[in-house]
C-alpha positions as CSV (number, residue, x, y, z in Angstrom):
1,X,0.0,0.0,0.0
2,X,1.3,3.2,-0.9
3,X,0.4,6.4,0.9
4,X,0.4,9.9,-0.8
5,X,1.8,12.9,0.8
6,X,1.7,15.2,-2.1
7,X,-1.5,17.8,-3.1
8,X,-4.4,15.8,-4.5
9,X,-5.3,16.4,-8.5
10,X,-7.9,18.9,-9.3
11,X,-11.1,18.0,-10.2
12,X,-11.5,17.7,-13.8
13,X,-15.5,16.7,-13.7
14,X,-16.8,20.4,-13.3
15,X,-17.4,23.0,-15.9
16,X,-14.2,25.5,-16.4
17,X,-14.8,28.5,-13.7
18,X,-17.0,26.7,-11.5
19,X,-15.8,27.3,-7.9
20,X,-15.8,23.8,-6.2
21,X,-16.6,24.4,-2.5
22,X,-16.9,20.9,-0.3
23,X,-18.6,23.1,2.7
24,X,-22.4,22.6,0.5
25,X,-24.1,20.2,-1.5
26,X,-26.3,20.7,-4.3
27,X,-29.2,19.0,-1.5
28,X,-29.0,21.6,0.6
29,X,-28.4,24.7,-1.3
30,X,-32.0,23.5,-2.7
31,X,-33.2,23.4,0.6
32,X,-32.1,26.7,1.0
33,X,-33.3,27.8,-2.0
34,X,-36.6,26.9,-1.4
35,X,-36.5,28.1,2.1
36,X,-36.2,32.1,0.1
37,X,-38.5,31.1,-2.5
38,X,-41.7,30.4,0.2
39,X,-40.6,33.4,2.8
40,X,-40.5,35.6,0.3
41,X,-43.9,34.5,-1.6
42,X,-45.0,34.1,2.4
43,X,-44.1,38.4,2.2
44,X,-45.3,38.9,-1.2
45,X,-48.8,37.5,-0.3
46,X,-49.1,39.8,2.7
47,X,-48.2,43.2,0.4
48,X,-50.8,41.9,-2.0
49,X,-53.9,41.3,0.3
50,X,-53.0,44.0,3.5
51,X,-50.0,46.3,2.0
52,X,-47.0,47.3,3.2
53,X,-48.6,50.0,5.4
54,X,-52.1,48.4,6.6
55,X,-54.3,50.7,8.9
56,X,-55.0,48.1,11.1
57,X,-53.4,46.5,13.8
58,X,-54.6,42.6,12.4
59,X,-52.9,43.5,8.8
60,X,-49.8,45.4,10.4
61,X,-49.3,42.0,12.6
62,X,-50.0,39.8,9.0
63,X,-47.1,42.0,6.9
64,X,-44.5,41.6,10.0
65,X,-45.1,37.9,9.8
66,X,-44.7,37.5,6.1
67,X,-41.7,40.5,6.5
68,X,-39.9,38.0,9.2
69,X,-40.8,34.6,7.0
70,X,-39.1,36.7,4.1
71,X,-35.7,38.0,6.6
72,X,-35.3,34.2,7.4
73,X,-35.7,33.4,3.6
74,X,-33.3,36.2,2.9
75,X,-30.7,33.7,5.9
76,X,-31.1,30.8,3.1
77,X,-29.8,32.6,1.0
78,X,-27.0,33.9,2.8
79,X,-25.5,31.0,3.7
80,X,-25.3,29.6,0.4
81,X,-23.2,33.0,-0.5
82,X,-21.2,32.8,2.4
83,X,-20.9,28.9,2.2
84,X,-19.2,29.6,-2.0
85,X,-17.9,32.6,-1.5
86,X,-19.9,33.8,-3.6
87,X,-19.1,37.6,-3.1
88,X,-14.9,36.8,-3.1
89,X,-12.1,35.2,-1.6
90,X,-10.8,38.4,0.3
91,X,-11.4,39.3,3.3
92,X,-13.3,41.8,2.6
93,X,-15.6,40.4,0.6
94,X,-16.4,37.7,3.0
95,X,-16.5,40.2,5.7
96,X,-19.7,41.9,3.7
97,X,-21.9,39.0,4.1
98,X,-20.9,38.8,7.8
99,X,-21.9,42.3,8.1
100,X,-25.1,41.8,6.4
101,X,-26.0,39.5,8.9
102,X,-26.0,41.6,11.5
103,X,-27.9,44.4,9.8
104,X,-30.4,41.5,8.8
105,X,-30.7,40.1,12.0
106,X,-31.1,43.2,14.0
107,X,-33.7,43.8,11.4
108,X,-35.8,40.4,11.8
109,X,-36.2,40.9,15.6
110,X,-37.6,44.6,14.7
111,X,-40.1,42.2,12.3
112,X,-40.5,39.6,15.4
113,X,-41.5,42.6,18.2
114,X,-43.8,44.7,16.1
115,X,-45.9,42.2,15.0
116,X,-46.7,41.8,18.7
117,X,-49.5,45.0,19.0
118,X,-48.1,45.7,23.0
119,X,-44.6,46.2,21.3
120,X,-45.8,47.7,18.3
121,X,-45.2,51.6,20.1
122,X,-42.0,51.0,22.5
123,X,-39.7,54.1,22.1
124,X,-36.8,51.7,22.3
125,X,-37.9,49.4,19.0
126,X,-38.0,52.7,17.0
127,X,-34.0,52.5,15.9
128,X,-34.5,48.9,15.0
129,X,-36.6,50.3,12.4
130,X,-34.2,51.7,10.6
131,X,-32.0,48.5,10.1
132,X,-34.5,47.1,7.6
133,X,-33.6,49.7,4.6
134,X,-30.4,48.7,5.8
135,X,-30.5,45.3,5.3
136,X,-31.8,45.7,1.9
137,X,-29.2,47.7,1.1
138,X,-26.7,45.7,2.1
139,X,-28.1,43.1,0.0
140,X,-27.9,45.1,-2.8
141,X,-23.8,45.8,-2.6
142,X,-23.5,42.1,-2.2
143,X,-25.8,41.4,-5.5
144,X,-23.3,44.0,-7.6
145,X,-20.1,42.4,-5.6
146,X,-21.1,38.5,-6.9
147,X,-21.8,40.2,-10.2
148,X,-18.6,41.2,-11.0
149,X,-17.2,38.4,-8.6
150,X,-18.2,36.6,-11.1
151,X,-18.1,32.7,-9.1
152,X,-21.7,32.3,-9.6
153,X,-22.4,31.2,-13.2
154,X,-25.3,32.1,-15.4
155,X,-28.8,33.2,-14.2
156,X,-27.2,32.6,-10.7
157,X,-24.6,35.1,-11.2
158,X,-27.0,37.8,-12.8
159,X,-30.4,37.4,-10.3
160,X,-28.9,38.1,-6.9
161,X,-28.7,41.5,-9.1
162,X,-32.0,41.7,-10.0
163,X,-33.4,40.1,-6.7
164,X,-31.3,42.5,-4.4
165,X,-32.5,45.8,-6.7
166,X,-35.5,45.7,-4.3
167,X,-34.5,48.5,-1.9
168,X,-33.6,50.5,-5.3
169,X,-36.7,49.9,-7.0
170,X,-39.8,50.1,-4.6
171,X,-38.5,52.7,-1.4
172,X,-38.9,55.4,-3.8
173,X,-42.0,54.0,-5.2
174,X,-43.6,53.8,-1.8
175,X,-42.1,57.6,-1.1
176,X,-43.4,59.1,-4.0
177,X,-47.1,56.8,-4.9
178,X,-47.8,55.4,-1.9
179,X,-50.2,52.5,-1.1
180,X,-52.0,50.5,-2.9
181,X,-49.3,50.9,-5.9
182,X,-46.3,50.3,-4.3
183,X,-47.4,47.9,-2.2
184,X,-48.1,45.8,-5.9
185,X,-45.0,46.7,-7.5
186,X,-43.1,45.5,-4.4
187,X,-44.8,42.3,-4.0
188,X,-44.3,41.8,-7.8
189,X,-40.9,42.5,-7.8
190,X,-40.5,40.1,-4.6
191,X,-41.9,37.2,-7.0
192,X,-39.8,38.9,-10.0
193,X,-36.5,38.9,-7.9
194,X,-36.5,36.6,-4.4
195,X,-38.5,34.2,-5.6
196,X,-37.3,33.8,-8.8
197,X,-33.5,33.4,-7.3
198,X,-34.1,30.6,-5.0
199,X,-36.0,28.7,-7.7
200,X,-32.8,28.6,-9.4
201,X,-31.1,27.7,-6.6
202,X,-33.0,24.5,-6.3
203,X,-33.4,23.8,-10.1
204,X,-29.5,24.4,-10.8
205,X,-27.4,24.6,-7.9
206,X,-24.4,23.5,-9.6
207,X,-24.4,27.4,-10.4
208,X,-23.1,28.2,-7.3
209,X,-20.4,25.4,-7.6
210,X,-22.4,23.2,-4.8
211,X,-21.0,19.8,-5.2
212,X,-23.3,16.5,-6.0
C-alpha cells in the first residue's frame, strides 16, 4: 500500500470557472433555495392582500409575519453565499456577508417585536426600524459584488442582481405613490426577484459550484 503525501489532482469533472466548495451540497443549497423562495412568496402574499402599510393592527401583525418569513428566507440565502464565497475570496468580501447579517438580524427581531400589538409603540424598538432599509441595502452591494465576482455562473450570477434591486426599486415608489401601488409593485418585484433566485437555486445549484 502506498500512501500519498503530495497535493491531491484537481477535479476535472466540473465545468471551467466553477468554484468547487466541499462546505455545500447541491441538496442543501435546494433546501435553502426553497426556504427564500416560500418566505418571500410568504411576504409577497401579505403586500398583495393588506400592504406594506395596513391601517389596522390585524394587517400590520400579518405583513410583519410575512416580512420576518421573508428575513429568514433572505438567511437561506446567505448562507449559500457565504458557504461559495460567492461575493470573493478576500477578506473583505467575506466580511460583507458577515456584516449583512447583522444588519439582517437586528432587522428580523424589529419584524418579530412589532408584530406583537403591546410592542408595536416602545420608544426603544424605533431605531431597530431603521435596520430594515439597511439590510436591503446591504443586499444590494452584495448582488453587484457577486456580479462582478463573477463565481456564480449564469442566471445565478445575474439574479442576486436583480433580486437584491428591491431597496432601489420600490422605497422610492412607496415615497413618491404610496399605497396600494407600491405595495403591488413590491410584492411583484418580490416574485420577480427573491422568488425567482431561490427557484434557481434549487433547479440548478451546480451554479453556485455546490458539489453532488
Amino acid at each position: 500500500m502506498t500512501i500519498r503525501t503530495g497535493h491531491l489532482p484537481a477535479r476535472t469533472d466540473l465545468p471551467s470557472g466553477t468554484p468547487v466548495v466541499p462546505g455545500i451540497s447541491a441538496r442543501r443549497t435546494r433546501a435553502l433555495g426553497l426556504a427564500l423562495t416560500t418566505g418571500t412568496l410568504a411576504w409577497a402574499a401579505a403586500m398583495f392582500t393588506v400592504g406594506n402599510n395596513p391601517d389596522t393592527s390585524t394587517g400590520m401583525t400579518i405583513t410583519d409575519i410575512g416580512g420576518t418569513l421573508f428575513q429568514l428566507g433572505v438567511f437561506a440565502l446567505l448562507a449559500v453565499q457565504l458557504r461559495t464565497r460567492a461575493t470573493g475570496t478576500s477578506k473583505v468580501a467575506r466580511s460583507m456577508l458577515y456584516v449583512e447579517h447583522v444588519l439582517l438580524g437586528l432587522a428580523t427581531i424589529w419584524s418579530v417585536l412589532h408584530a406583537v400589538p403591546a410592542l408595536r409603540d416602545a420608544a426603544w424598538l424605533v431605531p431597530l426600524d431603521a435596520f430594515w432599509p439597511l439590510s436591503m441595502l446591504g443586499m444590494f452591494v452584495i448582488g453587484l459584488k457577486i456580479l462582478f465576482a463573477g463565481r456564480w455562473r449564469g442566471p445565478a450570477r445575474i439574479w442576486p442582481m436583480v433580486a437584491e434591486s428591491w431597496a432601489v426599486v420600490t422605497v422610492p415608489t412607496f415615497v413618491i405613490l404610496g399605497d396600494p401601488v407600491a405595495s403591488w409593485v413590491g410584492g411583484a418585484h418580490l416574485i420577480i426577484g427573491y422568488a425567482t433566485l431561490g427557484v434557481i437555486l434549487a433547479l440548478r445549484p451546480q451554479l453556485v459550484g455546490a458539489r453532488p
